[in-house]
N, C-alpha and C positions, 0 to 999 in steps of 0.2 A: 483289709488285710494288713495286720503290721508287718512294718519291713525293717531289716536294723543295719548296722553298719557294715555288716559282710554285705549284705547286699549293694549299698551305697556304695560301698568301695568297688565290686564287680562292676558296677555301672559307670563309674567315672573311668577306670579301666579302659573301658572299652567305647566310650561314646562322647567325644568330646562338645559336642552340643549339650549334652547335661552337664558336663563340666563347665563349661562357660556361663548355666544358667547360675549354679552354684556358684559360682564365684561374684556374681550379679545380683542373685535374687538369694543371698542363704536361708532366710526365712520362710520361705518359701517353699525353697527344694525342702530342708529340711523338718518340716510341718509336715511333709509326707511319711518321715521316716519315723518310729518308735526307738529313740534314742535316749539312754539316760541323761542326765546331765552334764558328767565328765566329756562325756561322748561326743554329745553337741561342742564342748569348749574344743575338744580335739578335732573335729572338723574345722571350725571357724580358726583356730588356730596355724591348721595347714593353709588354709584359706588365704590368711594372713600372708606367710610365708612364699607361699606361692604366689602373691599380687607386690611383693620386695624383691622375686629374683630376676635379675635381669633380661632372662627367656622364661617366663614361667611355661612350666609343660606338666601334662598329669603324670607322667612318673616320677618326678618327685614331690607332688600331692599323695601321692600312690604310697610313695616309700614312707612319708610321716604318716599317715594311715594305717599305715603296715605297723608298723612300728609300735605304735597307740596299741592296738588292737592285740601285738605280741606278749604286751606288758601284763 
């Protein structure tokens, strides 16, 4: 079953053990989901961001996801 970035996003949301695998393993998590291209860079993007902020937490993973996805 593909799954896409609303779902990805719902899920780190809410589960911070998936969030941490992602941020660990993004190949990985990622390979699960049917993501375009952009999509994937905007993942690994927040990714980024969020392994530079001093407290990284999933809401503001959340909010450049959000964000990506509004555009």
């Amino acid at each position: 079953m593909a799954q896409g970035l609303h779902e990805l996003i719902g899920r780190v949301m809410i589960d911070p053990e998936f969030l941490d695998e992602l941020r660990h393993s993004p190949d990985t998590v990622l390979s699960q989901y049917e993501l375009t291209d952009d999509e994937r860079a905007a993942v690994r993007q927040a990714v980024e961001r969020l392994e530079s902020a001093p407290a990284p937490q999933a809401y503001e993973f959340r909010n450049a996801l959000l964000r990506r996805v509004a555009t």
